[in-house]
C-alpha positions in Angstrom: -17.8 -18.4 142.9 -16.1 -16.7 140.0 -15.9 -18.7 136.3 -13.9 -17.2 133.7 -15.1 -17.4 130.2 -13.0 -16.8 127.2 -13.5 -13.8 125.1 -10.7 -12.3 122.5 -11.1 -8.9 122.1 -8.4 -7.2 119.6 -7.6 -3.3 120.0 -5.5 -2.1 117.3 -2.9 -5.0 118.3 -0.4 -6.0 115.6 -0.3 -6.3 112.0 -3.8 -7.5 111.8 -4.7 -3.9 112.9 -3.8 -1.9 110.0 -4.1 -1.8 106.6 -1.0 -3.1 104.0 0.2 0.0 102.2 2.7 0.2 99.6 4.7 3.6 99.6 5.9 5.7 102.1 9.2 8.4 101.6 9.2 11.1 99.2 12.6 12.9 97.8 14.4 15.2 100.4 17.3 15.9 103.2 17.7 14.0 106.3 14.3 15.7 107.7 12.5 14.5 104.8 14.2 11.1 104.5 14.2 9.7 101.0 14.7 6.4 100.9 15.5 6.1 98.0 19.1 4.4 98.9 18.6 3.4 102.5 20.7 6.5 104.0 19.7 9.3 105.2 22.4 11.8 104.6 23.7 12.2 108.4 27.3 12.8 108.9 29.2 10.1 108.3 26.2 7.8 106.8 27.3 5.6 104.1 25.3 2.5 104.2 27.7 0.5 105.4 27.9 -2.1 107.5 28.8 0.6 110.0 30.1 -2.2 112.7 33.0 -1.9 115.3 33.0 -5.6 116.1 30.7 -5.4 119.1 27.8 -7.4 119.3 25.5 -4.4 120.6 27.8 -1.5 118.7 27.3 0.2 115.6 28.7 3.9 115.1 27.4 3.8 111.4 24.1 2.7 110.9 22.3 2.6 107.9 19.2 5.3 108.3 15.7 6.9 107.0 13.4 9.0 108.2 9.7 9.5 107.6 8.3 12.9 108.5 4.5 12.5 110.4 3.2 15.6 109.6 1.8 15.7 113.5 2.2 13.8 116.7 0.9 10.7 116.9 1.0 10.3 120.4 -1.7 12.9 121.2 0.1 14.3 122.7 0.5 12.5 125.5 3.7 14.5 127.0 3.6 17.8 128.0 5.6 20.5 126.4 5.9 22.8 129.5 8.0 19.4 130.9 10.4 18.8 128.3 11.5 19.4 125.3 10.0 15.8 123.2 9.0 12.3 123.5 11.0 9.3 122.5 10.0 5.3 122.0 11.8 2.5 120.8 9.9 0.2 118.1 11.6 -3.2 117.9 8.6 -5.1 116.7 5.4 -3.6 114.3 3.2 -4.6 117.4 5.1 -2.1 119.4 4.1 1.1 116.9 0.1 0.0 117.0 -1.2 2.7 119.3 0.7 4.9 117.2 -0.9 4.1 114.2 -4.3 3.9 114.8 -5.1 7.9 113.1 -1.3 7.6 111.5 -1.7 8.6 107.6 -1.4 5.8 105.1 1.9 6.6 104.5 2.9 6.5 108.4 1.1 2.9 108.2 3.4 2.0 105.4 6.4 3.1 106.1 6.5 1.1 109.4 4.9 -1.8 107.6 7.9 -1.9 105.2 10.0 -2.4 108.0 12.2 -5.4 108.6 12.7 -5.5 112.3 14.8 -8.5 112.1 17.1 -6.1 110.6 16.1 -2.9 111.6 14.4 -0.7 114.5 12.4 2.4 114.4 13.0 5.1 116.7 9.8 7.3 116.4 10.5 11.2 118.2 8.2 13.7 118.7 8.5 17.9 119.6 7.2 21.0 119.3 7.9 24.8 117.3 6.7 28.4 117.9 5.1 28.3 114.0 3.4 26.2 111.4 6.7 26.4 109.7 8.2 24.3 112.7 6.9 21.0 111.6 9.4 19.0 110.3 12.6 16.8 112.8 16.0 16.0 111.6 18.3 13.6 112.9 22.3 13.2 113.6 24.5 11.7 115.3 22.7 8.7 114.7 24.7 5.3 116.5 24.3 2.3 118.8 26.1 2.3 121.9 26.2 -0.9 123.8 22.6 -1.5 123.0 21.2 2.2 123.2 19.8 3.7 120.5 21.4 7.2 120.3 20.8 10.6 118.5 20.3 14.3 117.9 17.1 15.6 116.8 15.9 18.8 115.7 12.8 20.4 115.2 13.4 22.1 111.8 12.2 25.7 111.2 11.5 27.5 108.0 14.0 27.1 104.8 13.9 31.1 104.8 13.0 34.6 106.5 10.6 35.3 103.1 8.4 31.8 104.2 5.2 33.4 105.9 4.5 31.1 108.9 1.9 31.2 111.2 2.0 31.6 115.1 1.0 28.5 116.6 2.1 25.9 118.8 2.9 23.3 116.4 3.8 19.7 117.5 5.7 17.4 114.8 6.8 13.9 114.7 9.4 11.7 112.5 10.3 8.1 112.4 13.7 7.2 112.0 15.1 3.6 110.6 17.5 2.5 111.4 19.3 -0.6 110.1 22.5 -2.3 112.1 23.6 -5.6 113.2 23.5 -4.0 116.9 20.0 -5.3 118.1 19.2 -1.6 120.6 17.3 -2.7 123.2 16.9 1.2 124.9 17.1 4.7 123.2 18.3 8.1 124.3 17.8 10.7 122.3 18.9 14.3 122.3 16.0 16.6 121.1 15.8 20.7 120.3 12.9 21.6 119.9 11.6 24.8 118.0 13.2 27.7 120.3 16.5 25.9 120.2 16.5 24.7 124.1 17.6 21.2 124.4 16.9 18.2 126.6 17.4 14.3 126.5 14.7 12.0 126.5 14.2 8.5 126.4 11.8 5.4 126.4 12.5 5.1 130.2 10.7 8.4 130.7 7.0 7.9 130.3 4.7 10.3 128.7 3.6 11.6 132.2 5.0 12.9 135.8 3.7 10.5 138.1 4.2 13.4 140.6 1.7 15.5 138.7 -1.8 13.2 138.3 -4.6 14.3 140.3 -5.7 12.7 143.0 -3.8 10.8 145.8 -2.8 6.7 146.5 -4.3 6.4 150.1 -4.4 8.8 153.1 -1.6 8.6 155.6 -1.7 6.9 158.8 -4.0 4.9 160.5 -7.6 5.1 159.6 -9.6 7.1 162.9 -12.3 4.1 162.8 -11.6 0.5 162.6 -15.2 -2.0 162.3 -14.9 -5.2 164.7 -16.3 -7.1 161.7 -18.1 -7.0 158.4 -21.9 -8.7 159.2 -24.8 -9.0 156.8 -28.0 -9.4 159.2 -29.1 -12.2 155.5 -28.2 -15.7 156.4 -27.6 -16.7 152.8 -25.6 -13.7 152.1 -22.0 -14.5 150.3 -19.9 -12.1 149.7 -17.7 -11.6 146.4 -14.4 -13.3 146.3 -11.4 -10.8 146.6 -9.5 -12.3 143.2 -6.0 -11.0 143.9 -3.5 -13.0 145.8 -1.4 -12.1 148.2 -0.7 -8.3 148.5 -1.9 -5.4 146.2 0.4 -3.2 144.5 -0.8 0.6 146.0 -1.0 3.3 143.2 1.8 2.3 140.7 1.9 -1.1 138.7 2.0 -2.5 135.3 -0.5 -4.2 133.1 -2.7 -7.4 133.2 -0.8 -10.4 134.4 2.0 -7.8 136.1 3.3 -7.2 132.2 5.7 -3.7 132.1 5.0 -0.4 134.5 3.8 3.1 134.7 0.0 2.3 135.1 -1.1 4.7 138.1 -4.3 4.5 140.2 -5.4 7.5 141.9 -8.4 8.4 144.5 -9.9 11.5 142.8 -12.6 13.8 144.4 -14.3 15.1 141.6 -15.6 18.3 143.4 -12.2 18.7 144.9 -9.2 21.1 143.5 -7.3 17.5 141.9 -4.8 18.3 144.7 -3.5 15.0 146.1 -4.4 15.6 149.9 -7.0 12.9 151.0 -10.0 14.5 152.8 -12.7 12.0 153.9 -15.9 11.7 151.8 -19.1 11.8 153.0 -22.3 10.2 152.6 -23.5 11.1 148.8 -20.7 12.1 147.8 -19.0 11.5 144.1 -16.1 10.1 144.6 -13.6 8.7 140.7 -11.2 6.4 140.6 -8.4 7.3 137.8 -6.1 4.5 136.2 -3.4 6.7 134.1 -1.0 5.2 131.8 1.9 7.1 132.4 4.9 5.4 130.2 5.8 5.5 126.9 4.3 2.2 125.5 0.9 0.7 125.5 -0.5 -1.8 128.4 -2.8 -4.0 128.7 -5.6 -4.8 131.2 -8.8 -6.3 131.8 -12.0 -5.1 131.7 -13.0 -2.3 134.0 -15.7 -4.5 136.0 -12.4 -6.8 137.6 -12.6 -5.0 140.7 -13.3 -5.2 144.7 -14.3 -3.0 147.0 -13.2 -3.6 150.3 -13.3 -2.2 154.1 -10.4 -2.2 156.5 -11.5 -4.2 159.6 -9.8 -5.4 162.9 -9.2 -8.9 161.1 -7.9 -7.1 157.7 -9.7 -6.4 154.3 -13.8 -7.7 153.5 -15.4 -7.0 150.7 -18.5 -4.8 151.0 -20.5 -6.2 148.2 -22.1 -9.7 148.0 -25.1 -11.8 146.5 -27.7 -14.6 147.2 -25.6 -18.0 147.9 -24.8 -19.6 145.0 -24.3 -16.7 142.9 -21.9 -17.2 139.8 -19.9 -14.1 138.9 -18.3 -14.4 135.2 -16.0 -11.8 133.7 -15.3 -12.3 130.0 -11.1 -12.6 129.8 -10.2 -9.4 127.8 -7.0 -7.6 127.0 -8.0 -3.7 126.6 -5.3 -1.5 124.9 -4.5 1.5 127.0 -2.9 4.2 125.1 0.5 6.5 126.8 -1.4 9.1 128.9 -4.9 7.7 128.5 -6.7 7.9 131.5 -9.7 5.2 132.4 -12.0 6.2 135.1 -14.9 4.3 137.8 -17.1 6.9 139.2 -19.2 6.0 142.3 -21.7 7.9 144.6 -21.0 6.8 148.3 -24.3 5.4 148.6 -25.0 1.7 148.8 -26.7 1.9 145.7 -24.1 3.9 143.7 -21.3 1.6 144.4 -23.6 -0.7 142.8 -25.0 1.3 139.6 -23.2 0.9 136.8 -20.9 -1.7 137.8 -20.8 -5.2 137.2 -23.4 -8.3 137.8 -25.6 -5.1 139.3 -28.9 -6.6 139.3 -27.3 -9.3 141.7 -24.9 -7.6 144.2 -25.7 -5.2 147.2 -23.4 -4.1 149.8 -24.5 -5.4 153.4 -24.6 -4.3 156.0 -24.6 -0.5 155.1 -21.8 1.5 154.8 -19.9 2.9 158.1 -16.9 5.3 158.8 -14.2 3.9 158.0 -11.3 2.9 155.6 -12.4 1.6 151.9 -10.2 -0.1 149.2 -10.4 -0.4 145.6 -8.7 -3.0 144.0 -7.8 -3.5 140.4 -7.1 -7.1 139.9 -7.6 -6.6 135.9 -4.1 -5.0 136.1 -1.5 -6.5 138.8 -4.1 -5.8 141.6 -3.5 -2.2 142.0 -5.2 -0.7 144.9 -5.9 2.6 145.9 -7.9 3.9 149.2 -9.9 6.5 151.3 -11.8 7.5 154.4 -15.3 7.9 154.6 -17.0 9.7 157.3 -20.3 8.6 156.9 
């Protein structure tokens, strides 16, 4: 049977997870963002109240911005796809995997925000030279709940500046303080050759199109088992702890919370291409869970999976224990950052789909492994499932 025990495990979640600061703008134009007087300088920005009389409309708002000094995100985006990144920040919980190698005066900055009066938009792109590592803003407004804006990567003051040649990523948080709660952001981003191109928080950090590896092969598998029998009489096999139907490839964090997790079938000696050729006996064989949106999930530890074959009567598990065998797994929420990947890798043996994994010193798969159709399910984030042929 399975018994859950209760284990809190924070990772960089909140306010608890960074340091108070005091501090955090320094004297300068809207790319350097002062706040010395709440405003940033934009067209048309006078700290007002900047309202229209719509609930979710402000054409005004109050702004600052705080320059990075890098990207934060990693980054996760890449620039040969477009032109920036973009996330919306309505809570400090929001900016943690942000902020976990953010200088102190990132840290503060966000700290000292008031997010029941104020959001942070944070923005990232790229320049050609060191110079290019500063973002301005404009046009800055909400518009029926959407965050809106121009930014700019800025380049150097003047032609006598020596700057190196580099690929130089930059980032900026911009404040911005309105009676229009934004619950969505759109921003439109230049980035250090002057091409343009919109991004938001609906884009992700990734192309779901682009990960290695593939969800499942098409069509039918060639060989379908009768049955799944161990030849042990007190053999019991491990629960499947998912209900219902799996979510194959694409689905969001522990307890179904957001999107743009991705689960992929990866062969490891393979060329990452996404056509599924059936592994043979010995073979490595890596399972790849990609966060591909723009805000942290969640899921549970990496041992909260099954492994399953497709038979005439549906999907069995393949791995089992002595009757009476307790399997605990520790309830933990794992941070998983934009464009991290987490990875199981497994030698199609059936002691490598043991090794390594969890309660090894009591499971065993039985009977041994045949040709056929295998399934990997994820049920530590909304039982995402992936699978592939084996050819024995």
């Amino acid at each position: 049977m399975i018994r859950r025990t209760r284990r809190t495990v924070l990772c960089g979640l909140g306010a608890g997870g960074v340091a108070a600061l005091a501090g955090c703008t320094s004297g300068g134009d809207p790319g350097a963002g002062d706040g010395a007087d709440g405003s940033d300088g934009t067209d048309g920005g006078d700290g007002g109240d900047g309202g229209d009389g719509d609930d979710d409309s402000d054409p005004d708002p109050e702004t600052e911005v705080h320059q990075v000094g890098g990207a934060l995100s990693g980054p996760a985006w890449s620039r040969e796809e477009r032109r920036g990144f973009a996330a919306l920040i309505t809570d400090e919980s929001d900016a943690a995997w942000l902020l976990r190698e953010a200088p102190e005066e990132t840290v503060a900055f966000v700290e000292a925000t008031d997010f029941d009066e104020s959001a942070l938009a944070y923005v990232e792109s790229v320049g050609p030279t060191t110079c290019h590592a500063r973002i301005s803003f404009a046009d800055v407004a909400v518009e029926d709940g959407t965050l809106v804006a121009s930014a700019s990567v800025e380049g150097p003051e003047s032609y006598e500046i020596a700057c190196g040649e580099a690929i130089t990523l930059s980032g900026a948080f911009l404040r911005v303080a309105t009676d229009a709660r934004p619950d969505a952001i759109r921003v439109s981003v230049t980035d250090g050759w002057g091409e343009t191109g919109e991004v938001s928080g609906e884009d992700g950090v990734l192309d779901p199109e682009r990960l290695d590896g593939y969800v499942r092969p098409d069509g039918d598998p060639e060989t379908l088992p009768a049955g799944l029998d161990c030849e042990t009489d007190d053999f019991q096999r491990h629960p499947a702890v998912y209900e219902d139907g799996v979510s194959w490839g694409t689905g969001g964090g522990a307890g179904g919370d957001g999107d743009g997790l991705e689960l992929r079938v990866v062969d490891p000696n393979g060329d990452g291409g996404a056509a599924a050729a059936a592994f043979e006996r010995g073979d490595e064989l890596r399972i790849e869970l990609t966060n591909a949106s723009g805000h942290e999930a969640y899921v549970g530890n990496r041992g909260k999976y099954n492994l399953e074959l497709r038979t005439e009567s549906g999907w069995r598990e393949i791995r089992g224990a002595e009757a009476g065998t307790t399997f605990d797994y520790t309830d933990e929420a794992i941070g998983v950052r934009p464009g991290e990947t987490l990875a199981w890798e497994f030698e199609l043996t059936e002691a490598g789909l043991i090794e390594g994994g969890p309660h090894a010193d009591d499971l065993r798969v039985c009977p041994d492994l045949v040709p056929g159709r295998y399934r990997f399910v994820f049920w530590g984030a909304d039982d995402l499932a992936v699978a592939f042929d084996y050819a024995g």
